[in-house]
Backbone bond lengths (Angstrom), bond angles and torsions (degrees), N, CA, C in turn:
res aa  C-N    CA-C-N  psi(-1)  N-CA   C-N-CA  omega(-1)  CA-C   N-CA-C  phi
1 X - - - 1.438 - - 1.528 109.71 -
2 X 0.925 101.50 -43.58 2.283 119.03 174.81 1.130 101.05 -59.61
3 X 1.135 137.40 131.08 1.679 143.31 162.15 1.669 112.95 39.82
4 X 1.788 97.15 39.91 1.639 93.89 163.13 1.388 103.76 101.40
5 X 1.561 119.88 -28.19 1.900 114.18 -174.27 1.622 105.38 -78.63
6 X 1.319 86.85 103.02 1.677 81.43 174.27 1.817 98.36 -159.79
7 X 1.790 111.61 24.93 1.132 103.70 157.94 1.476 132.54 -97.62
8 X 1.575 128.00 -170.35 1.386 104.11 -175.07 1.277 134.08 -52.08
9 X 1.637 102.43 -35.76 1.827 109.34 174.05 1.315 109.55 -51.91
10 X 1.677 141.61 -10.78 0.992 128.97 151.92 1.623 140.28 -97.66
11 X 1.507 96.16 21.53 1.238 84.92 -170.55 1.667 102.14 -113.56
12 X 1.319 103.44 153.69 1.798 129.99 -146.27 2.192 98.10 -99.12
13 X 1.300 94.72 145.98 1.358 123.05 158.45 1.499 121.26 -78.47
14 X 1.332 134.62 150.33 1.263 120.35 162.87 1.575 102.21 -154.78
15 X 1.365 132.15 -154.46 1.092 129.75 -170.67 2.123 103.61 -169.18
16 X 0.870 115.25 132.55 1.725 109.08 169.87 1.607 112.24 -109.28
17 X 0.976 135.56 93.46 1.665 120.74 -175.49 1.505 107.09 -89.76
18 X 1.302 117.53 158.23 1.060 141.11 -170.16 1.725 113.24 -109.11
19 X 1.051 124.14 94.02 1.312 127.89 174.30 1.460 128.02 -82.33
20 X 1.609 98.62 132.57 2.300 90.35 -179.58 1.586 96.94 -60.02
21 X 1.491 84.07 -165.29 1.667 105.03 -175.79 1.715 120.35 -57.38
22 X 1.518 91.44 -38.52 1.676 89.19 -179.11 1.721 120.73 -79.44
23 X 1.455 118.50 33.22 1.328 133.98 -145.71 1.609 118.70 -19.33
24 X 1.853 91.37 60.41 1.637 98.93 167.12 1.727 95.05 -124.44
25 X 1.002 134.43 -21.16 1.186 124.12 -151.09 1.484 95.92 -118.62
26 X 1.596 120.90 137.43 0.995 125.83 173.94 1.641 119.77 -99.69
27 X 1.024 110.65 153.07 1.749 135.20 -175.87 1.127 110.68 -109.73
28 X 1.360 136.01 -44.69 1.283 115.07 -161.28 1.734 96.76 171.33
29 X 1.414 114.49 170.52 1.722 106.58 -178.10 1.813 101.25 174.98
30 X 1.227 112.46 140.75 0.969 132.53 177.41 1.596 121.44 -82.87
31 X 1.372 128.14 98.99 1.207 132.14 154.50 1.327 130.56 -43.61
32 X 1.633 152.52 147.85 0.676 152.11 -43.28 1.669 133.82 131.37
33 X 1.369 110.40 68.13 1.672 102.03 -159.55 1.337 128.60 -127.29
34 X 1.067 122.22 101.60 1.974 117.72 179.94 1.736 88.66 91.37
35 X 1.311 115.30 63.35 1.619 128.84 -176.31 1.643 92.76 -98.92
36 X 1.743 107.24 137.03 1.094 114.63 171.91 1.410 112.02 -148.60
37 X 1.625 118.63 162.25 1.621 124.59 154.23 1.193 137.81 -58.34
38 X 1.102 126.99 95.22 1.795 106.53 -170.35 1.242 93.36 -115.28
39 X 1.393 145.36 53.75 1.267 144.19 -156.49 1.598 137.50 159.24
40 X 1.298 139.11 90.86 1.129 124.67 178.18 1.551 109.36 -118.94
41 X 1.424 105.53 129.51 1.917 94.62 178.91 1.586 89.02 -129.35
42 X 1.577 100.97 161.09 1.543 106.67 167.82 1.567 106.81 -99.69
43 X 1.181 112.02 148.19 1.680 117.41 177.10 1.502 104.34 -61.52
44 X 1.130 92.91 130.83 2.671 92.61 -171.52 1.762 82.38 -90.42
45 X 1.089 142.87 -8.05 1.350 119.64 -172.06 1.606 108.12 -61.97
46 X 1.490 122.61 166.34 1.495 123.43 176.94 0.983 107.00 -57.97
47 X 1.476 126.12 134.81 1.499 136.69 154.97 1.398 128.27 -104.41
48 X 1.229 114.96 116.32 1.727 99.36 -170.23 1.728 102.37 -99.14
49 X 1.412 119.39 169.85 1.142 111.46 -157.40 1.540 100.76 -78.87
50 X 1.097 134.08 5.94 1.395 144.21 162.46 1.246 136.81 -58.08
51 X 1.646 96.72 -41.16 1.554 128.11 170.17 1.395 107.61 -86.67
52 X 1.786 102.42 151.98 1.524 104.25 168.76 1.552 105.78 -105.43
53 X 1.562 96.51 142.93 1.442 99.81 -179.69 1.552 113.55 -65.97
54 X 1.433 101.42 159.30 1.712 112.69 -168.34 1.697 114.47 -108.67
55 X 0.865 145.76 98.66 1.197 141.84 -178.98 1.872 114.89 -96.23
56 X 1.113 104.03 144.72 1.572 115.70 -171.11 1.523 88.69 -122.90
57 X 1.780 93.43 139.19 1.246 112.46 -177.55 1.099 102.19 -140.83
58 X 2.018 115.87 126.94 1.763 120.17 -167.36 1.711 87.80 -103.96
59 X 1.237 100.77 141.56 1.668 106.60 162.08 1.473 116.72 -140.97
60 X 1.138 108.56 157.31 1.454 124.20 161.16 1.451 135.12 -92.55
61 X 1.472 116.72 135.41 1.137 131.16 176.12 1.909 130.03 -84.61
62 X 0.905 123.96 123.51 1.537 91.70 -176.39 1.547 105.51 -107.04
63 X 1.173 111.79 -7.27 1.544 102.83 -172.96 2.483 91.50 -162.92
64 X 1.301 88.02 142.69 1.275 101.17 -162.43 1.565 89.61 -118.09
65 X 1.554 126.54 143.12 1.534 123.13 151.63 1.672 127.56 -137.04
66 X 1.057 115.81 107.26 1.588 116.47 -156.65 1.657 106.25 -83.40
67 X 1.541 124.23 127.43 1.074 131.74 170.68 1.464 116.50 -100.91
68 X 1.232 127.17 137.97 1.566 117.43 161.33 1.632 101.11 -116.44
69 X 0.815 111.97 152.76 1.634 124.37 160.31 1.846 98.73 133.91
70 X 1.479 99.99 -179.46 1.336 107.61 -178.12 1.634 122.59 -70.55
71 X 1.132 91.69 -28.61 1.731 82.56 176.22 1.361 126.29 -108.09
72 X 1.352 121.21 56.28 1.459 129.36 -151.23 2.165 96.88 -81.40
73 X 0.990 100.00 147.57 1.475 113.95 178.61 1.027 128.65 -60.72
C-alpha cells in the first residue's frame, strides 16, 4: 500500500490462537492467508499532545484455516 507495495509478493500470513484459562496453553487458532492493507485512517477523535495517535487499519483475507487442538500453528 506504501510506495506502490500492495501486490501479492507483499501480502503477509498471520495466525490468532486461542488460549485456555491459564493463558499459557493453547486450544485452537485461526490461520491466516494472502493478508493485506486496503486501508489506513487516523482516529478524528481529540488528541492532545500527550496522547498517541491511533490509527485503524482494514485488511483483507484471502483464504482463512481453522485449527482446534493443542498444538495449533
Amino acid at each position: 500500500m506504501i510506495k506502490g507495495n500492495s501486490g501479492d509478493a507483499n501480502e503477509k500470513t498471520g495466525s490468532l490462537v486461542f488460549l485456555a484459562p491459564d493463558l499459557k496453553t493453547p486450544f485452537g487458532s485461526i490461520n491466516f492467508y494472502n493478508l493485506g492493507i486496503f486501508r489506513l485512517s487516523l482516529d478524528s477523535s481529540d488528541v492532545t499532545i500527550d496522547q498517541v495517535q491511533h490509527v485503524t487499519a482494514e485488511l483483507y483475507c484471502e483464504r482463512m484455516e481453522f485449527q482446534l487442538g493443542s498444538n495449533p500453528a
